[in-house]
N, C-alpha and C positions, 0 to 999 in steps of 0.2 A: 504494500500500500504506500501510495506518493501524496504527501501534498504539498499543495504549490501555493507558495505567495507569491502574489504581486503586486507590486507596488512602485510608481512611479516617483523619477526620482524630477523633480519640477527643474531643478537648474540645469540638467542636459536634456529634456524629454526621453529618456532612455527607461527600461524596461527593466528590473533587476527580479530577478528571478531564483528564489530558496529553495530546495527542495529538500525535504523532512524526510527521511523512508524508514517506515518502520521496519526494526528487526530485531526476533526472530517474527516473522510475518506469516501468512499460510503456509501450507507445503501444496497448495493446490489454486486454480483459479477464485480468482476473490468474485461472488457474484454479487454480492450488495454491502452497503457499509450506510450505518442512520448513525446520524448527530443525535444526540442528549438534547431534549427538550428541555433541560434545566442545567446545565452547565456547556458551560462555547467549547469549552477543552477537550468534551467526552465523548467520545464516538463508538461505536461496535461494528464489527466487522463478520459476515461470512462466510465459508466457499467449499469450496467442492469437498472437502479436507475433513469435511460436518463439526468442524470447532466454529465458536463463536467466541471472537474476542473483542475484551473492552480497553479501549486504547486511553490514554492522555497524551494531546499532541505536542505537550512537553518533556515528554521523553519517549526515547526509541522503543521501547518494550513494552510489551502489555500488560495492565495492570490485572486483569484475571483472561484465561482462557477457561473455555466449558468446552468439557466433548458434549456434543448435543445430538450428534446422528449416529449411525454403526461407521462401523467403516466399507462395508458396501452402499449408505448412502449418501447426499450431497444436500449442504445448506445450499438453498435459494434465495429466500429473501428474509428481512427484517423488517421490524416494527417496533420501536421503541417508544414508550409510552408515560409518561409525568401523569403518577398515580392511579392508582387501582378503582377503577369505577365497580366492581363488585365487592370493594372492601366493608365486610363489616362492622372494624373496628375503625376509629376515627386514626389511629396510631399507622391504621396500612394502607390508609387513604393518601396519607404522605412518599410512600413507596414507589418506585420505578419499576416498570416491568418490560422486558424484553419479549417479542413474539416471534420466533423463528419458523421458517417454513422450508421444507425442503423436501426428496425426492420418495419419499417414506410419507408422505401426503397424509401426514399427524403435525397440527402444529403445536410447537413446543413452547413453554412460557419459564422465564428466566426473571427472579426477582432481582432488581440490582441495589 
């Protein structure tokens, strides 16, 4: 996984371009990756590899991995979600939840 800043520099009009790559990163094609609806830093990623990892784009490594599929199958997509709409406690109403999807056509949910 790459991300890019860009940002211009106003006194030459030029272009300057960071690139972040996280590592150790999948071991397989990355097929979706959702930003944190409450924090700009946190993102999760997942791919063929059936890991789903949650990143911070301030350092190269990830702050947890999940094995979430077998390893005969493959994460697809994600859905990252700022609190639990079927919480019944007021305390898990504040909680993140991750929803993965992938080739096992069971979707998986990941408290964060």
């Amino acid at each position: 996984i790459r991300l890019w800043d860009v940002r211009t520099n106003n006194s030459k009009n030029s272009v300057l371009i960071s690139d972040n790559t996280f590592r150790p990163s999948h071991k397989a094609w990355v097929s979706s990756v959702q930003w944190s609806p409450s924090n700009a830093y946190q993102l999760a990623s997942t791919s063929h590899d059936g890991n789903v990892k949650i990143w911070d784009i301030r350092s190269s490594n990830p702050l947890h991995t999940v094995r979430t599929f077998s390893k005969e199958e493959k994460g697809l997509s994600l859905l990252w979600l700022a609190g639990d709409a079927d919480a019944d406690a007021d305390a898990d109403a504040d909680r993140e939840v991750i929803y993965a999807g992938g080739t096992d056509c069971i979707l998986k949910r990941i408290d964060v």
